[in-house]
N, C-alpha and C positions, 0 to 999 in steps of 0.2 A: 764858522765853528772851528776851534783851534783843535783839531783833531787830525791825526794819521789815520783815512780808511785801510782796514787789510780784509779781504776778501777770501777768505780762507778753504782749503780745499776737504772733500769730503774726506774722512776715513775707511776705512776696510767693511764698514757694516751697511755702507749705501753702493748698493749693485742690480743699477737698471739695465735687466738683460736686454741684450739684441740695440739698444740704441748705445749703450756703453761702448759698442765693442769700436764703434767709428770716432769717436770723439769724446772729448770730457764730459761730466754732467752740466758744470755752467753753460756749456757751447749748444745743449741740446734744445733743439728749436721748444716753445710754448708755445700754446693759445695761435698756434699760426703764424703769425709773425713776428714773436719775439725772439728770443731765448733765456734759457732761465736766469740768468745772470744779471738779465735789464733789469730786472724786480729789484735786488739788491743794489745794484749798483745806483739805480735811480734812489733808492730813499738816503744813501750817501749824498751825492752831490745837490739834492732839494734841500740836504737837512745842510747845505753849504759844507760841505767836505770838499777842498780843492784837492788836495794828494791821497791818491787814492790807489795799492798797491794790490793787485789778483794773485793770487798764487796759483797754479797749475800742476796738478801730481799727474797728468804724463797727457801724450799728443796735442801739444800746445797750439800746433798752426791754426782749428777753426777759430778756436779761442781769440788768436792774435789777429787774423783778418776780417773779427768780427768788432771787436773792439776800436780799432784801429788807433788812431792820437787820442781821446777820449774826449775828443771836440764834441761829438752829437748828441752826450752826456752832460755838457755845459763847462766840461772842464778847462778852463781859459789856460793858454799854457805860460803865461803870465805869474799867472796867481798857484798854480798847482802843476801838479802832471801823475797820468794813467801811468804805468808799469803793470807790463805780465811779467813774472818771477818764477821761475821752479830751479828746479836741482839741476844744473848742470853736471852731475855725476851720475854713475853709472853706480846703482846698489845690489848687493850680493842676492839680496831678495824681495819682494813689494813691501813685507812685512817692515822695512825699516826704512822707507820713504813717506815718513811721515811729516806732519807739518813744525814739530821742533827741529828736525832736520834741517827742515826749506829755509825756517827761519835762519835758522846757525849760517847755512851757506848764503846767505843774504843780507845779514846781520848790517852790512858797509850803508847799504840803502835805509834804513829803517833810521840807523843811528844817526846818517846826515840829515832826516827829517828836524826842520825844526817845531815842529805841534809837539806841546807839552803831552797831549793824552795818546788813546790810542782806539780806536773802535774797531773791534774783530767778529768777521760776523760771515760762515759760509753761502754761497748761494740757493744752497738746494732747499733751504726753510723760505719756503717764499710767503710776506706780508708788507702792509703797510706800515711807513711808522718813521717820525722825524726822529732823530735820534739826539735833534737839541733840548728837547725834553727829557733824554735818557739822561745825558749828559750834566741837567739841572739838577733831578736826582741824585744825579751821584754825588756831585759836590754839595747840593744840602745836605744829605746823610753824614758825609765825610764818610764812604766808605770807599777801602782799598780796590777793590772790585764791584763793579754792577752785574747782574747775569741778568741777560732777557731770557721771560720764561712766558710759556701760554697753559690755560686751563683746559681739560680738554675731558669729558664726559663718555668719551669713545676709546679709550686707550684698549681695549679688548682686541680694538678691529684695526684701528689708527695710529701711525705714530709708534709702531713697533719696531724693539732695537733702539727708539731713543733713549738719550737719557731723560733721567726722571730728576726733580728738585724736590726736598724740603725746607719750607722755611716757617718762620715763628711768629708770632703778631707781630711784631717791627718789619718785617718782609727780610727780615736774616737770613742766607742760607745757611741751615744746620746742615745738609750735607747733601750727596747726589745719589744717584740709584740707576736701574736702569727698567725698560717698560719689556716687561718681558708677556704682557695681555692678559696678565692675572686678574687685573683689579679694574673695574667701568672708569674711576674717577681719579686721574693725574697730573701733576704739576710736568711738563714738558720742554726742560732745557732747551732754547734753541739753538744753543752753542756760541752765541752772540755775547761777547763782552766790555764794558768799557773801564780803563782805568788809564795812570801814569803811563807815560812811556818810557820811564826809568824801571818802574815796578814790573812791567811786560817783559824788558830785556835781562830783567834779574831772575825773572819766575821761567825762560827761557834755558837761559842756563845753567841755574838750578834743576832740571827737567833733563836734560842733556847731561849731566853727572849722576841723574837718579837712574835710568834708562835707559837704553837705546831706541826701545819702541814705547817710549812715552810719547803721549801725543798731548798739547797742550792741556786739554780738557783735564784730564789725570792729572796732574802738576795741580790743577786749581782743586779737583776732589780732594790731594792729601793735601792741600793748604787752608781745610775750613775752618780749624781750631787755631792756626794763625792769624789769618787774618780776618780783616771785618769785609764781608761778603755778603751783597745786597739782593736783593732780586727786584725787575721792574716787571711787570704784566703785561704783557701786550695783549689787545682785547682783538675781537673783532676775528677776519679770516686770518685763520693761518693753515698752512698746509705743508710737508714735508713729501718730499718728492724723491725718497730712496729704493723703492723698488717699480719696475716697471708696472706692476697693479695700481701703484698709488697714483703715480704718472697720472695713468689711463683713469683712474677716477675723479683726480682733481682736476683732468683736463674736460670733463664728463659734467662737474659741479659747476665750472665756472662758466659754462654755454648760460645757464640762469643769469638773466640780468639783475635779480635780487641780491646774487651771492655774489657776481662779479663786479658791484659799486662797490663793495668793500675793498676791492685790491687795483682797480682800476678808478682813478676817481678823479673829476675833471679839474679839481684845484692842486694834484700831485700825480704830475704826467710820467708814465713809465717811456723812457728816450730808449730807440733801438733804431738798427743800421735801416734805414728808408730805401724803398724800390720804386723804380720808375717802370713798372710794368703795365700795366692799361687796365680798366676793371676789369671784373670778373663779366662774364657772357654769358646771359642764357639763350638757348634755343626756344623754339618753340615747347616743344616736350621738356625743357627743361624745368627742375623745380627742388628747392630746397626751403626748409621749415626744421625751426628751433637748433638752427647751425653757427655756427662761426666761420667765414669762407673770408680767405686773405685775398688779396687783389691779383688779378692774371690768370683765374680760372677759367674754363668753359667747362658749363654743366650742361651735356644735353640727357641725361637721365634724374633717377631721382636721390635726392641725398635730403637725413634726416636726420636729428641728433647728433650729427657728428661735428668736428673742426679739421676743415681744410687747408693748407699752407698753400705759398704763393705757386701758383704755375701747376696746379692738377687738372687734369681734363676727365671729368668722368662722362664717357660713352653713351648713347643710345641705347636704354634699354637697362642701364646698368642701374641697382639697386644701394644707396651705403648709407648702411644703418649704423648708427652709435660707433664711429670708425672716428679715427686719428688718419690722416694722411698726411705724410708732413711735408710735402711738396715735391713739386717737380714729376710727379707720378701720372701714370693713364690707368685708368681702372675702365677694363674693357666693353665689349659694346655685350650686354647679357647677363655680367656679372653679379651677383648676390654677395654682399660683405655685409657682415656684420659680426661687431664688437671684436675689430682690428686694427692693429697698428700699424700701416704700409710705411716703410723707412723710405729716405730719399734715393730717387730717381730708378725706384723699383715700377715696373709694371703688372698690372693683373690680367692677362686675357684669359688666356687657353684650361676656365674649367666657369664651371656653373657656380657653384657655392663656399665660399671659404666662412664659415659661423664657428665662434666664440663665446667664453660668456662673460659677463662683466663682471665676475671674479677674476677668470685667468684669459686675458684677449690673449688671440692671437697673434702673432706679432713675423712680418715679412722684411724681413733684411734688405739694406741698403742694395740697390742695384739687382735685386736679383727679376727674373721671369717668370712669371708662372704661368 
């Protein structure tokens, strides 16, 4: 696919507390042993994307040593190459580190790219979806821009804060909006674009002369009555992953093996960093049902509902109901959990019950003791 992947970073209105505070949203673990980022990144390099650029709005290290050359992504460094990108400048405020910025400061990479197009598309919408079809689309239409967009029935409850699309029988976008839970039935930008990569680095700096804090999206809102601006549907799961509720519920949805062949699917493999840990161990007393548990655990109590990451040890005696743990954790011998998020290499002993609800989990910070 003659395409430049860019990877693009969230905005100001995606703010997953308490996992936010130790690393970026791409870098933050999934499903156990992913992290968000292999979602996206995987349907680039299947849809044959060789060059493929991340961008990072700030603490870049997990990012970078997760990533690593972008060999276990399939990226032959032959034929393409991985790049993490951010700002190496120092901004007066967050409000002006945005992703026109990153681009401008980076501009030298993009432009030695030789891929005529360009596919931009952040990590945090996570689905499936080859994008050589996106791509087919857009040059049968002949339109300046594509925008991936999903249908969604739930905008009341889901998908707040994004943007919103409409479009007209030819799938035109007439313009953008945003999901403010007014309305049950919404068209849902997923900030994913394909066009020129002349038109991208024009629409760039056009954006960067209208603004300081324009962020790409905005530049493509006042350019609908310029140009011809398409929409393509992406059907099936999709899930937006910007506040730490949503986290915790799509991570809650996709334990069903009904819901999770849609995003996980055996002829379009999601590639992430592999561990040589041993499996997981039960005890006697040990038992787990309707979980997800990554490899190098020992369970000698009981765990239900929930997903485990690599290397958690829950205790004798210990209870964890509908919980996130996202590795490296002991959850003690006694304990009662339910509907929390234990961050990494936190421990739980010294109390009886820590319960949540699956509106608002609770959520136990990196490293800490309780």
């Amino acid at each position: 696919m003659n395409a430049l992947g860019i990877i693009n970073f969230e905005d100001n209105t995606v703010e997953i507390d308490g996992l936010g505070e130790y690393r970026p949203v791409p870098a933050m673990v999934f499903m156990g042993r992913y992290r968000i980022i292999d979602i996206m990144l995987s349907n680039m390099t299947n849809s044959g994307i060789n060059s493929v650029q991340v961008y990072c709005k700030e603490k870049p290290r997990n990012l970078i040593e997760h990533l690593g050359s972008g060999q276990r992504y399939n990226i032959n460094s032959k034929r393409g190459k991985l790049r993490v990108l951010y700002g190496e400048k120092m901004f007066s405020s967050l409000v002006y580190n945005t992703d026109i910025a990153n681009f401008q400061l980076n501009m030298q990479y993009i432009e030695r790219d030789s891929n005529p197009y360009v596919v931009i598309a952040p990590s945090y919408f996570v689905y499936s979806l080859d994008f050589t079809n996106v791509l087919k689309q857009h040059l049968d239409t002949n339109a300046d821009v594509t925008v991936l967009y999903t249908s969604t029935n739930e905008a009341k409850t889901s998908f707040l804060n994004c943007d919103t699309v409409t479009v007209d029988k030819e799938k035109k976008i007439t313009g953008f909006g945003k999901n403010r839970g007014n309305t049950k039935n919404r068209l849902i930008s997923l900030e994913a674009y394909v066009m020129r990569k002349s038109l991208f680095m024009e629409l760039v700096e056009k954006a960067a002369k209208t603004s300081s804090l324009y962020w790409f999206k905005d530049i493509l809102a006042d350019s609908v009555e310029e140009l011809n601006i398409r929409g393509y549907q992406v059907r099936g799961y999709v899930a937006c992953l910007n506040t730490l509720e949503e986290y915790y519920r799509n991570c809650m949805e996709l334990k069903h093996p009904g819901i999770s062949a849609q995003l996980f699917k055996a002829d379009w493999p999601i590639y992430t960093q592999t561990s040589d840990t041993c499996p997981t161990h039960f005890s006697q007393e040990g038992t787990a049902k309707d979980s997800v548990i990554a490899n190098g655990c020992m369970i000698e109590g009981e765990v239900s509902g929930s997903v485990l990451g690599r290397n958690v040890k829950i205790e004798k005696g210990a209870i964890v109901n509908n919980c996130i743990i996202i590795g490296e954790n002991v959850i003690g011998k006694n304990v009662h959990l339910e509907n929390v998020v234990v961050d990494k290499y936190a421990e739980v002993r010294n109390i009886d019950k820590l319960v949540g609800t699956f509106a608002a989990p609770i959520y136990v910070k990196r490293r800490d003791r309780i």
